[in-house]
Residue frames as qw, qx, qy, qz and C-alpha x, y, z in Angstrom:
[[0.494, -0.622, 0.548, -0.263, 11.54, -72.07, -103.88],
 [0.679, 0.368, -0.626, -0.106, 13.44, -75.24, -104.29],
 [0.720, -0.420, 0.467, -0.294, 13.68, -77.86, -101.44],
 [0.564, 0.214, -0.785, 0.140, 16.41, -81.44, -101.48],
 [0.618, -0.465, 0.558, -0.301, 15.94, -83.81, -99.15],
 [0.976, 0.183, 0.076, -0.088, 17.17, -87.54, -99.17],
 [0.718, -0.292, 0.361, 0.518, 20.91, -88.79, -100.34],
 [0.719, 0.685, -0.121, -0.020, 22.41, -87.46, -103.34],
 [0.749, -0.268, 0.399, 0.456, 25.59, -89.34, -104.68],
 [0.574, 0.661, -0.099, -0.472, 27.39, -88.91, -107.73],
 [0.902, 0.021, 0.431, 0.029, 28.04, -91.15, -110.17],
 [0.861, 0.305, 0.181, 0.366, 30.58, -89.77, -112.27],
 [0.551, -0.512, 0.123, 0.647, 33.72, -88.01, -112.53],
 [0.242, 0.951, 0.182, 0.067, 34.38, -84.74, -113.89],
 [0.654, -0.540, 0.251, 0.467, 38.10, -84.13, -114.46],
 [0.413, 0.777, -0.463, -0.103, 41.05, -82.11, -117.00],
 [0.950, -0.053, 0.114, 0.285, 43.14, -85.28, -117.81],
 [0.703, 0.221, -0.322, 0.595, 46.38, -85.35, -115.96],
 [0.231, -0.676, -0.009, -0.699, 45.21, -83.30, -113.53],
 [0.101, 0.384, -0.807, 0.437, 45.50, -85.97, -110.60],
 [0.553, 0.047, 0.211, -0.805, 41.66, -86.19, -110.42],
 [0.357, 0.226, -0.826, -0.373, 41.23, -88.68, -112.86],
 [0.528, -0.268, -0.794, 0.138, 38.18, -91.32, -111.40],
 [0.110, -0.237, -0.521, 0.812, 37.47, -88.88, -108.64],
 [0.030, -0.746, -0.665, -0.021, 33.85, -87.43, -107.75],
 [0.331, -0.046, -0.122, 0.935, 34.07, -83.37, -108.08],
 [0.239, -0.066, -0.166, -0.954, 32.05, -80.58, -107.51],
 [0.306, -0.272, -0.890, -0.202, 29.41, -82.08, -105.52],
 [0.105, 0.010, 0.397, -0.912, 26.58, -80.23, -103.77],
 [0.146, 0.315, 0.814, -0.466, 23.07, -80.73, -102.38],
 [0.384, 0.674, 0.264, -0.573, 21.49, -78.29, -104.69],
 [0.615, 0.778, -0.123, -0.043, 23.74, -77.91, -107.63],
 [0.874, -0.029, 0.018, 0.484, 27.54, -78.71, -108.39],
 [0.425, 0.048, 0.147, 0.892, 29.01, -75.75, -109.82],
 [0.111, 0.897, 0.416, -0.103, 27.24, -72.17, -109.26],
 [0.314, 0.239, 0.257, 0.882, 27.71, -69.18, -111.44],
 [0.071, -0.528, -0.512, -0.674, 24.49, -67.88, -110.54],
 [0.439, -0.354, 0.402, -0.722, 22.05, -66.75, -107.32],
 [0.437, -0.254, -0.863, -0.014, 20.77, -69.88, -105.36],
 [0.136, -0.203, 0.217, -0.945, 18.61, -68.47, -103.40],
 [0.668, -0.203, 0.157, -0.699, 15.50, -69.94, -100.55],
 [0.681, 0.402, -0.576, -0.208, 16.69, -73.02, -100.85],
 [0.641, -0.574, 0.432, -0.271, 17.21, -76.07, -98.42],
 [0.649, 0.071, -0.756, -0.043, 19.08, -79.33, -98.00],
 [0.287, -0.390, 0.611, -0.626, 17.80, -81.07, -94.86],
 [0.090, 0.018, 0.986, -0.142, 16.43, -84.16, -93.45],
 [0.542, -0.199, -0.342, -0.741, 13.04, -85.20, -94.61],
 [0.514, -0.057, 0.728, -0.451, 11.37, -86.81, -90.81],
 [0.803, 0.277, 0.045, -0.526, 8.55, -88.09, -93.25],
 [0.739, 0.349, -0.530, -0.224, 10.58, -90.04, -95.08],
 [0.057, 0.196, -0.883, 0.422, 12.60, -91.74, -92.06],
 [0.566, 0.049, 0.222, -0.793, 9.13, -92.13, -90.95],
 [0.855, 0.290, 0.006, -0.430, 7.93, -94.30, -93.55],
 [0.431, 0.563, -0.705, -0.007, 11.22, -96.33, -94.30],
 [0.987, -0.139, -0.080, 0.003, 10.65, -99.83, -92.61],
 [0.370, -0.760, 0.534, 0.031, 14.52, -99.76, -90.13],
 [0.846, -0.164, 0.507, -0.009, 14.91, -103.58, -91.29],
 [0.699, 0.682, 0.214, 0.026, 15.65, -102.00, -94.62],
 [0.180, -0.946, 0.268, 0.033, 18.66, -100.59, -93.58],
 [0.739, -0.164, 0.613, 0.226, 20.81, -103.63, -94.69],
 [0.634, 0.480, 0.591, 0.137, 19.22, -103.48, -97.60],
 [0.430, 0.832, 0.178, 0.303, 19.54, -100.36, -98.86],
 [0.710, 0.343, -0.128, 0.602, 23.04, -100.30, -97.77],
 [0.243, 0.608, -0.226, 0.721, 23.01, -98.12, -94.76],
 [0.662, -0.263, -0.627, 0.316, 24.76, -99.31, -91.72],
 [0.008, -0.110, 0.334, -0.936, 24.86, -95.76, -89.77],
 [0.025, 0.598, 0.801, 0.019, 20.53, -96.57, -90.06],
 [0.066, 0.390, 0.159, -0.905, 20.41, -93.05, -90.80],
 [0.149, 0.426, 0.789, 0.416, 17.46, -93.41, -93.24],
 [0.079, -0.920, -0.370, -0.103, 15.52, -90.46, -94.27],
 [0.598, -0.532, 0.075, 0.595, 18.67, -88.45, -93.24],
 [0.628, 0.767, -0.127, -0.025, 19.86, -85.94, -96.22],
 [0.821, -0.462, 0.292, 0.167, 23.37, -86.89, -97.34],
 [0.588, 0.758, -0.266, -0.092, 25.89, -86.14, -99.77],
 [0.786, -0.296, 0.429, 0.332, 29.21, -88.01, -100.72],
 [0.778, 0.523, -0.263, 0.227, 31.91, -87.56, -103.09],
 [0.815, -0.084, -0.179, 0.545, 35.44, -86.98, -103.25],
 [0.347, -0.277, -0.121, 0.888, 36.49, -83.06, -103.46],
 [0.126, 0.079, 0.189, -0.971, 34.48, -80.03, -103.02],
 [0.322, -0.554, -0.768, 0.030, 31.30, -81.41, -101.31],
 [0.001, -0.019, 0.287, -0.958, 28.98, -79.05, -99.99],
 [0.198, 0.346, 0.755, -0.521, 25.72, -78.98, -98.30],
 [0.267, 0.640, 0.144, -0.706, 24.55, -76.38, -101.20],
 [0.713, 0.694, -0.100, -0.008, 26.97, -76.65, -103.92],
 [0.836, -0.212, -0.005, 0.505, 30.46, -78.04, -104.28],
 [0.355, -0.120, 0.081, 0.923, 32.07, -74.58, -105.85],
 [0.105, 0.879, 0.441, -0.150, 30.44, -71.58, -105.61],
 [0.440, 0.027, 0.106, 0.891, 31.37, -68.75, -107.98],
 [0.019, -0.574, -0.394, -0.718, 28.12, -66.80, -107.54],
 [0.323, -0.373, 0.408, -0.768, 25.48, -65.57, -104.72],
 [0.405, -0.299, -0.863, -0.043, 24.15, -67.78, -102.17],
 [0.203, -0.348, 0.261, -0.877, 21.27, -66.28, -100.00],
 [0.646, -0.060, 0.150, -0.746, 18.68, -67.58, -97.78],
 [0.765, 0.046, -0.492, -0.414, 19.21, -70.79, -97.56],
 [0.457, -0.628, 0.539, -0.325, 19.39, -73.29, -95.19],
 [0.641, 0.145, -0.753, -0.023, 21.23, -77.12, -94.38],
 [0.487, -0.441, 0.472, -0.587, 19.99, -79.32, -91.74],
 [0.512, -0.421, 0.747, 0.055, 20.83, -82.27, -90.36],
 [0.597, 0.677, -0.416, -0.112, 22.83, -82.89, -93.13],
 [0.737, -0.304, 0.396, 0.455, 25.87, -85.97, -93.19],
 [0.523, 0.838, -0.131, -0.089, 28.25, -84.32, -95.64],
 [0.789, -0.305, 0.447, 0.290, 31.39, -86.30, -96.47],
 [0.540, 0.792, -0.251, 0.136, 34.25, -85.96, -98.76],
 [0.870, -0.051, -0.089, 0.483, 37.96, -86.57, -99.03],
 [0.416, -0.126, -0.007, 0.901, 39.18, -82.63, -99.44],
 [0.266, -0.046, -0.190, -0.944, 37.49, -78.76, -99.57],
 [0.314, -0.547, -0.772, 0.074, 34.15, -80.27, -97.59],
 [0.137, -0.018, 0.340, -0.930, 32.04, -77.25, -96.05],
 [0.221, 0.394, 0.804, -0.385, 28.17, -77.34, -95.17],
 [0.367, 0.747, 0.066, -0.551, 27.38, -74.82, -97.66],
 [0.630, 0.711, -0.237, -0.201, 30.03, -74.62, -100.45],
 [0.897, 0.180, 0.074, 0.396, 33.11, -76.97, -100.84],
 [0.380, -0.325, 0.054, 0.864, 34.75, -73.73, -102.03],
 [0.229, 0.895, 0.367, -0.112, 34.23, -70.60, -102.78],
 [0.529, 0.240, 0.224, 0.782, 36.24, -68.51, -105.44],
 [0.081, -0.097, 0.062, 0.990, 37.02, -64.89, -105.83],
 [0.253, 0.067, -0.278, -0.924, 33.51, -63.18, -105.99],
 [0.417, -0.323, -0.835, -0.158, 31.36, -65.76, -104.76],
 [0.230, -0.288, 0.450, -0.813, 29.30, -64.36, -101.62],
 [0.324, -0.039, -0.899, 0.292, 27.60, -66.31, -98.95],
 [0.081, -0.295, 0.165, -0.938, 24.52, -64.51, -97.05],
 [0.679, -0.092, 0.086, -0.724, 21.68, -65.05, -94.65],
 [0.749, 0.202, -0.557, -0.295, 22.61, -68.93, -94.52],
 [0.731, -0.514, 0.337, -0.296, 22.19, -71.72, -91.44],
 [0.625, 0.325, -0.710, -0.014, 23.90, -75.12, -91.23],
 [0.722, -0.408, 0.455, -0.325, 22.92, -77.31, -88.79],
 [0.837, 0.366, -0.383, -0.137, 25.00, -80.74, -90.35]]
């Protein structure tokens, strides 16, 4: 069983040059970026504990003015998803909760996108 909680960013860019991408976060996703495979029992979701223990005054500090601390969270730029940004395999059983999930294009609570043959099943989203 695999469990995220907390922010993930990313920090670098995955592009075919000349492609328009160029500099642009892609393929970003709570669990994994790109699936081919089964993800499967899996969560992204707020971790209370940690909001809990985070000191609010810190919220300057570590650069987050929404004070959503302890919050899970993902950012990029195109295909953001709670799970995975592109999903070309099986997702089952899993679940996202309050989640902030942001992006600029192809944003979903689960997958960003999902291609030909990708399948979705048994999966919540509270975000």
């Amino acid at each position: 069983m695999s469990q995220v909680s907390g922010r993930v960013f990313a920090q670098s860019a995955y592009s075919t040059s000349g492609d328009g991408n160029e500099g642009k976060n892609i393929a970003i996703g709570g669990i994994t970026g790109y699936n081919e495979g089964t993800i499967s029992l899996s969560s992204f979701a707020r971790s209370m504990s940690s909001k809990e223990f985070i000191d609010k005054s810190m919220a300057t500090a570590l650069d987050d003015s929404a004070n959503n601390l302890g919050v899970a969270s993902i950012h990029g730029d195109l295909y953001v998803g709670g799970i995975t940004g592109i999903n070309a395999g099986t997702i089952t059983d899993t679940y996202v909760g309050g989640a902030l999930i942001g992006g600029r294009d192809y944003v979903g609570g689960v997958a960003g996108l999902t291609l030909d043959g990708g399948e979705i099943s048994q999966t919540y989203v509270f975000a």
